[in-house]
C-alpha positions in Angstrom: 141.5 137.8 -199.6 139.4 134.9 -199.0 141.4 131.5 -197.8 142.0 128.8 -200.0 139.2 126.3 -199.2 137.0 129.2 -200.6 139.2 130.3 -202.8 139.0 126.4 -204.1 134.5 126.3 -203.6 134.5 129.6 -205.5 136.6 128.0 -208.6 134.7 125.0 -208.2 131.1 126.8 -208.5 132.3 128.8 -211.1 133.5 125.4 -212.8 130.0 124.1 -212.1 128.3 127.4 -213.4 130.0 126.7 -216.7 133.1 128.9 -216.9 136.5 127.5 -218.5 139.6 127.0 -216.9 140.5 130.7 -218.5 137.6 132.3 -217.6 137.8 131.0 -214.2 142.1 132.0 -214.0 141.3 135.3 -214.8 138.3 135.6 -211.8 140.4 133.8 -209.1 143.7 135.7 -209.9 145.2 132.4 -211.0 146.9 130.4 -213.4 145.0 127.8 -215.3 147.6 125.1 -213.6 146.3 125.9 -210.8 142.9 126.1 -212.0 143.1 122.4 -213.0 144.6 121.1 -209.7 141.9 123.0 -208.1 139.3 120.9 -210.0 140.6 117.9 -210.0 141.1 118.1 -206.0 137.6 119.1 -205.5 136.5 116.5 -207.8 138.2 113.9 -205.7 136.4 115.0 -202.5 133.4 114.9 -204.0 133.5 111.6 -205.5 131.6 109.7 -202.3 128.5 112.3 -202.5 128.3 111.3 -206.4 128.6 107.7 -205.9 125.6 108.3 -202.7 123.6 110.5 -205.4 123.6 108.0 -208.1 123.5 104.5 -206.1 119.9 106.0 -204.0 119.4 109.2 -206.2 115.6 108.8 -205.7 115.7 108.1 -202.2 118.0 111.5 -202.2 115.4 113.3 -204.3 112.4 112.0 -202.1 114.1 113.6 -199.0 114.7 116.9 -200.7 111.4 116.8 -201.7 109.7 116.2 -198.4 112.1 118.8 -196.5 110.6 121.5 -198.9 107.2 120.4 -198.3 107.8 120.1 -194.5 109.0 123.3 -194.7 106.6 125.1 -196.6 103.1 123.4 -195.5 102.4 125.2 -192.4 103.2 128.3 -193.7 100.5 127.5 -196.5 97.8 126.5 -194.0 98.6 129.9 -192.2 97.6 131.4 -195.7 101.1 132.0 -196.9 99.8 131.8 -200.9 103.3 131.7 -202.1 103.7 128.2 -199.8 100.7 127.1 -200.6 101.6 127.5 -204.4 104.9 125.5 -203.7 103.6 123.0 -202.1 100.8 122.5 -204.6 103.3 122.1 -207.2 105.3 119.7 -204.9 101.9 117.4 -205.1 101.3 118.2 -208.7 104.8 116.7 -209.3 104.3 113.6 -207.1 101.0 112.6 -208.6 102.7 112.7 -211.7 105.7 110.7 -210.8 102.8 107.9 -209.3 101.5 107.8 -212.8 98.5 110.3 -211.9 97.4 113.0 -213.7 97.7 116.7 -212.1 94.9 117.8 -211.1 93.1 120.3 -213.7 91.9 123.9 -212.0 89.3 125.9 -213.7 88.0 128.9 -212.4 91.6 130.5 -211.3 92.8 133.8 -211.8 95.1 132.2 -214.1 92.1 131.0 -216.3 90.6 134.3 -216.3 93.4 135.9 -217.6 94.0 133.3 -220.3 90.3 133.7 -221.2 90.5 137.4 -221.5 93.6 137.1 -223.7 92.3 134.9 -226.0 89.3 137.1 -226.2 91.4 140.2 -226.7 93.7 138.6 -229.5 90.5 137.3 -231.1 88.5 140.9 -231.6 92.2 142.3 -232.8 92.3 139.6 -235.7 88.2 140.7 -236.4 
């Protein structure tokens, strides 16, 4: 039987994840009292990481950001396509967020398929 501090992340994720107080009773094996003390506890103890989130939320979001393109740009120069995919989509989104437009890719794989669908939908309707 997990302890209570897990016992009390699990019904706050589960909270989180959109589950009521019932739903939540019935998973923890406890009653919705409980349930609500649970919640409002956690709640309290995460009041100072709100009040950080939404006084520098970009500043927040810029970190994140940079971690996960730290983390995944080496890989990508090592060839890793799936990194290199992430982290293309990591600049797609701050070019955007600078007032830029994305940049536009013709000749992909992705293009080819699109063109052969569109040519394959078109000769069905013919």
């Amino acid at each position: 039987m997990p302890d209570e501090s897990e016992r009390d992340q699990r019904v706050f994720q589960l909270f989180l994840a959109g589950a009521t107080y019932h739903q939540i009773a019935s998973a923890t094996e406890m009653d919705v009292t409980e349930v609500h003390s649970v919640l409002v506890s956690e709640l309290e103890h995460s009041a100072d990481r709100r009040s950080v989130l939404a006084s520098h939320g970009k500043a927040v979001l810029q970190e994140r950001t940079e971690a996960l393109f730290r983390a995944h740009w080496a890989p990508a120069l090592r060839g890793d396509h799936r990194s290199a995919e992430i982290c293309r989509k990591i600049l797609d989104t701050a070019r955007l967020s600078l007032g830029e437009e994305p940049i536009q890719r013709k000749g992909t794989a992705l293009d080819e398929l699109a063109a052969r669908r569109s040519d394959a939908s078109g000769s069905r309707r013919a």
